[in-house]
C-alpha positions in Angstrom: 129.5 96.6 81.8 132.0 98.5 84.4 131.5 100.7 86.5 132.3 104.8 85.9 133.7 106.6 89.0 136.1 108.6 90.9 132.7 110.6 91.7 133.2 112.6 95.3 128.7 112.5 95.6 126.0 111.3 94.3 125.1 114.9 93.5 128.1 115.1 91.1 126.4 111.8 89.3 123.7 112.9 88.9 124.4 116.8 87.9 126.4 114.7 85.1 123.6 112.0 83.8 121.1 114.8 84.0 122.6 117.6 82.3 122.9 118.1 78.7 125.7 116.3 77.7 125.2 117.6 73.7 124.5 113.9 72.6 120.9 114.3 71.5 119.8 112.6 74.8 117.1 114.3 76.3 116.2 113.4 80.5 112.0 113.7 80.5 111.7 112.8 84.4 113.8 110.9 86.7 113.0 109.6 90.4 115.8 107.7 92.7 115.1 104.5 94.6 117.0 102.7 96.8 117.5 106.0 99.4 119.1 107.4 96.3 121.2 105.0 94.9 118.8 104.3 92.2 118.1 106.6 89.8 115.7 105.9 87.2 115.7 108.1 84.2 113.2 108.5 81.2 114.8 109.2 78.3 114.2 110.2 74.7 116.5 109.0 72.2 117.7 111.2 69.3 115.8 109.4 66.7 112.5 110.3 68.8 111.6 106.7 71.1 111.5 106.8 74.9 113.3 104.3 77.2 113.8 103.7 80.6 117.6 103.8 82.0 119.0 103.0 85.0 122.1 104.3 87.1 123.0 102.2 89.9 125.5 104.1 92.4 127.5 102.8 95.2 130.6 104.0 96.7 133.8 102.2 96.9 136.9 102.8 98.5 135.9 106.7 98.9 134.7 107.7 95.7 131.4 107.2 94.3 130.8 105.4 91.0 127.9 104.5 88.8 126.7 102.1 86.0 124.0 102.9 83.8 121.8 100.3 81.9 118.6 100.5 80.3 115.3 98.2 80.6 116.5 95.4 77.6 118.9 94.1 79.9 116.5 93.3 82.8 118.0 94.7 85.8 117.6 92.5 88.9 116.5 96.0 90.5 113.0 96.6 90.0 111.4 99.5 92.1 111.5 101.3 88.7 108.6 103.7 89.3 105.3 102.4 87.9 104.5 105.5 86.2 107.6 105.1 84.0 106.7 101.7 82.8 103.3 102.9 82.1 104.7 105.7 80.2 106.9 104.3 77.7 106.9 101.9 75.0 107.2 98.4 75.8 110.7 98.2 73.3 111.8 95.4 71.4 114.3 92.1 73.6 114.0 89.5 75.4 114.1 90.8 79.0 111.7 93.2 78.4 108.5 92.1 79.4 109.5 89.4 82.1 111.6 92.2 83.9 108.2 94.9 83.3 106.3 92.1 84.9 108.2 92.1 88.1 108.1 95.3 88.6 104.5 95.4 88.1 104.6 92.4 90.8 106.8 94.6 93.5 104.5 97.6 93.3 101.5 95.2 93.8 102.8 93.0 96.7 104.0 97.0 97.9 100.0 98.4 97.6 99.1 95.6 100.5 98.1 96.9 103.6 97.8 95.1 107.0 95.4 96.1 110.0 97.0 96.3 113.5 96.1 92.9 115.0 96.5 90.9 112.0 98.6 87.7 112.1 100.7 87.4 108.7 104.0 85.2 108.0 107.2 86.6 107.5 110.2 84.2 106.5 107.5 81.4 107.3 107.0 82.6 111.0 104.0 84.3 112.2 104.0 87.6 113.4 100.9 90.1 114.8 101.4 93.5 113.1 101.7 96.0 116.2 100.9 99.2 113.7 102.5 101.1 110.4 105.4 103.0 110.8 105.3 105.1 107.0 105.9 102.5 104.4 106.6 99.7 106.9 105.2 97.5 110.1 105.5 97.4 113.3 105.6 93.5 113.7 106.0 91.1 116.9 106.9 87.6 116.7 104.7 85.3 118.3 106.8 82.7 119.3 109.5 84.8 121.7 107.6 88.8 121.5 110.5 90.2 120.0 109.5 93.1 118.2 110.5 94.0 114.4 110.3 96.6 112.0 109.0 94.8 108.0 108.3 96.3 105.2 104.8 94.8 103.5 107.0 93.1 100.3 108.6 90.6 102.9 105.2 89.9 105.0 102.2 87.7 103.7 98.9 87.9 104.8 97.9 84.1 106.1 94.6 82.6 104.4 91.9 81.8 106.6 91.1 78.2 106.8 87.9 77.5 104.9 
C-alpha cells in the first residue's frame, strides 16, 4: 500500500479520484476531513454495492501524493462523516465493525458541549473552559492561568462527587 504522487495540489487529486475514470466506479458524495487532507468518498461499485474509501494526502518533498483505502482495512483515521457510515452497508471483514465503532465513538465524544465556567480535565489536568471558539474551547489551566485553545475530543467533563 504506497503511496501515488508527483501531484502539484490537492485539487489535481481530487479532480483525478472524482472524475470518471471509465472503470465502472461511480463517486455518490464525498466530504474532506483533516483541513482537506482527508477525503472520504462513497462509492458504488460496478457490480451495484456501496463502500466507503478513503484518500489520505500529504505532501512530500514538493509534490503532493495520496493513498486510497477503503473501510475493510480499518483506517486509524476515523472522522469519516457519520452520515456515510449510516448510509452504506456494513460490508463483510474483520475491521469493519470495530473501525465503524470508533468512528461512531469520535463523533460522540465530538457532540459534547461544555458551559463557560465549567472545570473539565484535559491530559489529566484541570482546566476552567473560558468560552467556545467554533468547534473548540477557550480553556485556562488552573494550576499556572495559562490559557489554551482544546478541542472537546481531548477535554473530559469531571464527575461530580456523589
Amino acid at each position: 500500500m504506497g503511496w501515488l504522487g508527483d501531484f502539484e495540489s490537492v485539487s489535481e487529486i481530487k479532480n483525478r479520484v472524482l472524475s470518471d475514470r471509465g472503470d465502472g466506479y461511480k463517486v455518490i458524495e464525498h466530504a474532506s476531513t483533516n483541513y482537506g487532507r482527508n477525503l472520504w468518498v462513497r462509492m458504488q461499485h460496478p457490480q451495484g454495492y456501496e463502500f466507503i474509501a478513503l484518500y489520505l494526502m500529504q505532501k512530500s518533498g514538493g509534490a503532493w501524493a495520496y493513498k486510497s483505502m477503503d473501510e475493510s482495512c480499518g483506517p486509524v483515521e476515523v472522522d469519516c462523516p457519520i452520515k456515510f457510515i449510516n448510509a452504506v452497508p456494513m460490508p463483510s471483514g474483520q475491521y469493519v465493525a470495530a473501525w465503524r465503532e470508533r468512528v461512531r465513538a469520535h463523533h460522540a465524544k465530538r457532540a459534547v458541549e461544555f458551559s463557560e465556567g465549567e472545570e473539565v480535565l484535559i491530559y489529566g489536568k484541570n482546566y476552567k473552559v473560558l468560552g467556545k471558539i467554533k468547534r473548540s474551547y477557550r480553556v485556562q489551566r488552573l494550576s499556572d492561568g495559562a490559557i489554551f485553545k482544546c478541542g472537546a475530543t481531548k477535554m473530559h467533563k469531571i464527575k461530580e462527587k456523589a
